[in-house]
N, C-alpha and C positions, 0 to 999 in steps of 0.2 A: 504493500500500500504506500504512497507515496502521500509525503505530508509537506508542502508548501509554505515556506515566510511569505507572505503577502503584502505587508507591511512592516517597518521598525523605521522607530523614531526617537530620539531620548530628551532630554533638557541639555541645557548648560549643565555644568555640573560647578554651583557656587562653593565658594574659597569656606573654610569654618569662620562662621560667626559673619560673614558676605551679605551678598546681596538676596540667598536666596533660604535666608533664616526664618527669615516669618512664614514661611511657607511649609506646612506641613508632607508629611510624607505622602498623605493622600491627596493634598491639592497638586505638586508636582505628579503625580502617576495619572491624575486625571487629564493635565496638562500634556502630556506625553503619547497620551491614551487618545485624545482629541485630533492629537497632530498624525497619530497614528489612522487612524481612522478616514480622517482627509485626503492623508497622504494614497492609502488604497482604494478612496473612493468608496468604501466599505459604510455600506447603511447599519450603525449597531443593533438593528431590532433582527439581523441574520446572526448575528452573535448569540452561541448557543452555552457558553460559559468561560467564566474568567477566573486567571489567577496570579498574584500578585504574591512579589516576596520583600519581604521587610523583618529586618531583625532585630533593633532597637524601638519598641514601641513607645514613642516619642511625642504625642498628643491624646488630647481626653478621647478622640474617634481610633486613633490606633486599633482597637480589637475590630473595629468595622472595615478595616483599609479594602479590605477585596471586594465587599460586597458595592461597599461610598465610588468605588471609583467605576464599578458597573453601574451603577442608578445614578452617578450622575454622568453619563458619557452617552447614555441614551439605551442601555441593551435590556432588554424587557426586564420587567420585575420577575417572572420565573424562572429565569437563567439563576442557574447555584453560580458561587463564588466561594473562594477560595484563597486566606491568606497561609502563607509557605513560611518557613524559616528552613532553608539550608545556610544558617551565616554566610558567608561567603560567596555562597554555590546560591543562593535563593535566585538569582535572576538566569542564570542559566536554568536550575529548578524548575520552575514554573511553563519553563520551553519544553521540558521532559514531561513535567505532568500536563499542558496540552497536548503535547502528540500522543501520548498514549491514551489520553481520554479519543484523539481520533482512531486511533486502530481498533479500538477497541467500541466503536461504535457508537460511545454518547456522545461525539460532538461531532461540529463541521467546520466550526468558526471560531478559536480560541481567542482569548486575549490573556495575552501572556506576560507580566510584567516583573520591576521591580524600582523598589521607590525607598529612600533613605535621606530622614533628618537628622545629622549625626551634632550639629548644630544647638539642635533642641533636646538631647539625649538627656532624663533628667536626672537630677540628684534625690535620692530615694532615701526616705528614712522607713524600720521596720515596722510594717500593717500591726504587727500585733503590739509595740509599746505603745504608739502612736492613737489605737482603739484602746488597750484595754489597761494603760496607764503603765508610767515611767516606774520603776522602787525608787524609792527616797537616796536622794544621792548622786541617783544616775541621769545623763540628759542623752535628749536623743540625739543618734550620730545620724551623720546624711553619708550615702555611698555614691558614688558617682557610679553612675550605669554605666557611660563609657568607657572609663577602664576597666570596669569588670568585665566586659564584653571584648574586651582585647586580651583577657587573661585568661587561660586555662587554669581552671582550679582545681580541677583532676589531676593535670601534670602537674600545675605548679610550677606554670611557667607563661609568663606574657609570650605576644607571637611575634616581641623582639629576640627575644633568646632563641624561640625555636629556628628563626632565620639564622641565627649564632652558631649554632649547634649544624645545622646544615654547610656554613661558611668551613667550619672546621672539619667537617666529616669529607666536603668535595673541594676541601683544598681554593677556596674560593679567596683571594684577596682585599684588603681595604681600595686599595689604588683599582683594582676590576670594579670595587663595588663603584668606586666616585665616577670611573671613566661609563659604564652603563648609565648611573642614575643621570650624568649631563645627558648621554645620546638620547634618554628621554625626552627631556625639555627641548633639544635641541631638534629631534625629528619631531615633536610636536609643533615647532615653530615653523617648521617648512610646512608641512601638511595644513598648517591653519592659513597659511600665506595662500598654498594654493588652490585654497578650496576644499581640499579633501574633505572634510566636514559637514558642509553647507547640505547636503544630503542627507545626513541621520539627524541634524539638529532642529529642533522645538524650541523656539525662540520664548521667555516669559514673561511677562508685561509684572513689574511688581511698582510697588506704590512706593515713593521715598516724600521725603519733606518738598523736593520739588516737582511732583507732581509723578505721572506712571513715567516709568525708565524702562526699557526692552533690553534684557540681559540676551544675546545669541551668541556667546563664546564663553569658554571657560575661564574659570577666575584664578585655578590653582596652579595654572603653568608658570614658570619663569624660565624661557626661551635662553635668556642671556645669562644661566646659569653657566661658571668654567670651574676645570677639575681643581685649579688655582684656588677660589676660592672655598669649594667642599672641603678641600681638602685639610683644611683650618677647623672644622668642626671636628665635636670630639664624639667618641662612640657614647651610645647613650644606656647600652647593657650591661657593659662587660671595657672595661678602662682598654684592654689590648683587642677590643674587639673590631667590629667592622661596620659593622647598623649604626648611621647615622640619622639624623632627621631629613636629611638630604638623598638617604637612600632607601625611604621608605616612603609607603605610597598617604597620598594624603588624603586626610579627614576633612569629607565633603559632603555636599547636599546634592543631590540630584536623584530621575528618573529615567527608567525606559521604559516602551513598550513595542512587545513584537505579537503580533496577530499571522498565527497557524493559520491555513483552512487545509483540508482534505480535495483529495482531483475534482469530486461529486462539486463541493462548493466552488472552486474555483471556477468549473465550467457553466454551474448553474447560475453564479450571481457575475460573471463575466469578469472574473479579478485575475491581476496583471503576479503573478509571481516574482519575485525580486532574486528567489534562489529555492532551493529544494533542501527541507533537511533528512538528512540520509540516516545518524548514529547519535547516540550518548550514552555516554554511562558514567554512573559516580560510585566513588569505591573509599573502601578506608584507609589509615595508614600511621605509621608512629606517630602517638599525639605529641610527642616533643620536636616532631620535625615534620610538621602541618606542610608544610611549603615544599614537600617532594610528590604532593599527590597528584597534582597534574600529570606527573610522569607514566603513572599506570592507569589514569584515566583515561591519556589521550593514546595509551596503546591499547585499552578497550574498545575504547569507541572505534578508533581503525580498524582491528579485528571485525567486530559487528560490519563495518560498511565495506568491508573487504578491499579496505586499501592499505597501503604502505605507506609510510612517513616522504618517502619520495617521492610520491605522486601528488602531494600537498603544498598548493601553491603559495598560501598565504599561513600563520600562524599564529596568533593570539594567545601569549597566558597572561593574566592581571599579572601585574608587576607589585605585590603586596611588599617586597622588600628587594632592591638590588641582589642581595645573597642569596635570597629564594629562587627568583627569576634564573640566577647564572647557574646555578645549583642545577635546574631543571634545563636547560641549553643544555649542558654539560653531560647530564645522563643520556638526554635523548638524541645527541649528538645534530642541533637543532643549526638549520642555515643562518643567522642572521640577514643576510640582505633578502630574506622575506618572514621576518618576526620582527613585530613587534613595530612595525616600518614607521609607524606614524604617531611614535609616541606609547605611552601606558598608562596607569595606576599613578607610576611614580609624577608623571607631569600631570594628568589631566584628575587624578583624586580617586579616591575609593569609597563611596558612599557606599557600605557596606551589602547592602540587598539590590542594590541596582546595578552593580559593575559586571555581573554575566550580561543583564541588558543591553547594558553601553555596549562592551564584546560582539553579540550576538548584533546588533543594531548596525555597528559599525561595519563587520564582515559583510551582510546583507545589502547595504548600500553600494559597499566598494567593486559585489559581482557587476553592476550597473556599470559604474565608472571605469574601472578594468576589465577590458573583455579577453584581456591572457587570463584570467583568475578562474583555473575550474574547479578546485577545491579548497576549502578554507577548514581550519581548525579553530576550535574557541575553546581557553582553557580557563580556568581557576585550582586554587590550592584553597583549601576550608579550615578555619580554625577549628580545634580538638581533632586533628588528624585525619583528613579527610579530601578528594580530588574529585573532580566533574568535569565533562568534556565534552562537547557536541561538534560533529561531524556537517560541514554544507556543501551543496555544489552548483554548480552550475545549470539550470534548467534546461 
């Protein structure tokens, strides 16, 4: 059965604490979801259900995020919905559990998302002092979500160390990490110079003191980053270590969305396919070394589509830390001059549920723009040990 991207779209992806902080995770995903919609000419009342990934639930509507962004996008009220948490994986996620909802025959028309305010992440004090009273003595402590959410507390190890632990295991250096995290910023600035972008991007109208502003680029690049200057930074895990702030991917706001349909839908409601997706699969792996799962994910996912890493034109893993990233190059013995081509995580941010979106969004647009591109990979690495990888090609 063959299951079709028909659309992808994403936001900007705002800098922390930016332009795109009042804005909750469900207004960005609707925003996303709208341009997506547009963009395939796609009527939402043919939308037969949706699902959205978010993993900091970050507003009082948070527990509604799947359902808020299908009623208000227009796709009938008896369409189910569906909010995901694969940390990491959730926007790739949500692309796995629409296609499978099409093989398997409940759907035609997915919408397939993922949307993160890492911005608004709150500081939590505990339900039960908080309800049923402090002891004498004691006062309530607040926890900050976001960094519990970047900590394994299984391992017992934030998911700087576990990139650390990786640096050291694949022999990965400080000077590779700074020389990577600049070719980030640095291939993001050409790629935004020449358009590359204008394609996946959902421009967003936000309100400021002087009136509505239109954010259509991201906030978190800095193009004219050099190894010169990274290179003055100090490690921030481990004093002889490698994980810099400069070589880790950045905490940001943003969405995507990609809308499945099935052959039957494409041909019934006349939609234009952008690419075909062929494979995925997500799999587990040392929780102390989160950042090597891409590796045996993206050679599932090839296995299932019956390709080779050689026959793979384009290559995407989020770039969660410089040392993760080289780490997984390294095992997979990965081309550089078609990985990564246009930037990553590290330049354009990692809003934690939405970054398989941007991926998946990104590849999908670029079959359009590049017509050498007949097959593309889209990867992530998952915090608490864990990889996912989807398989596209050319229609």
């Amino acid at each position: 059965m063959s299951i079709y991207i028909v659309a992808a779209k994403r936001t900007p992806f705002g800098s922390f604490g930016g332009s795109l902080k009042a804005l909750s995770a469900t207004q960005l995903c609707v925003e996303s979801t709208k341009a997506a919609l547009a963009q395939g000419n796609i009527n939402p009342e043919v939308v037969d259900s949706v699902y959205v990934g978010n993993v900091i639930q970050s507003s009082p509507d948070a527990a509604y995020l799947a359902r808020h962004v299908g009623v208000k996008t227009g796709v009938p009220i008896n369409v189910q919905a569906l909010t995901i948490n694969r940390l990491c994986g959730s926007g790739f996620e949500t692309v796995a559990q629409g296609a499978q909802a099409i093989q398997l025959g409940l759907s035609k028309v997915s919408i397939c998302g993922g949307a993160e305010n890492m911005s608004a992440a709150p500081m939590t004090i505990d339900g039960n002092a908080a309800r049923l009273g402090v002891p004498l003595g004691k006062g309530l402590v607040a926890n900050d979500s976001l960094w519990s959410g970047l900590t394994d507390s299984h391992a017992g190890t934030p998911m700087g160390v576990t990139a650390e632990n990786l640096a050291k295991k694949h022999g990965i250096t400080r000077e590779q990490c700074d020389e990577f995290a600049v070719r980030s910023q640095v291939q993001w600035g050409k790629a935004k110079e020449a358009g590359v972008f204008d394609g996946e991007m959902a421009p967003i109208e936000v309100k400021t003191r002087k009136g509505m502003v239109t954010i259509d680029a991201d906030e978190h690049p800095k193009p004219g980053t050099t190894v010169e200057q990274i290179s003055k930074l100090r490690p921030v895990f481990d004093k002889e270590g490698v994980v810099t702030a400069a070589g880790a991917s950045g905490i940001c706001d943003g969405a995507g969305t990609i809308i499945l349909a099935s052959e039957e839908a494409v041909k019934e409601h006349s939609l234009k396919p952008l690419c075909k997706l062929t494979a995925w699969n997500s799999v587990g792996c040392e929780p102390t070394e989160m950042g090597i799962g891409p590796v045996p994910a993206i050679q599932n996912a090839l296995k299932i589509a019956g390709k080779s890493l050689d026959e793979v034109d384009r290559v995407e893993i989020n770039e969660a830390f410089a040392a993760q990233f080289l780490s997984c190059a390294k095992e997979l013995g990965l081309d550089m001059d078609k990985t990564n081509i246009n930037g990553g995580a590290i330049s354009i941010g990692h809003p934690l549920g939405a970054s398989g979106s941007r991926i998946v969004a990104h590849l999908a647009n670029e079959f359009e723009r590049n017509e050498s591109m007949n097959v593309a990979v889209g990867s992530a690495c998952i915090g608490g040990g864990q990889g996912i990888a989807v398989v596209l090609e050319r229609v």
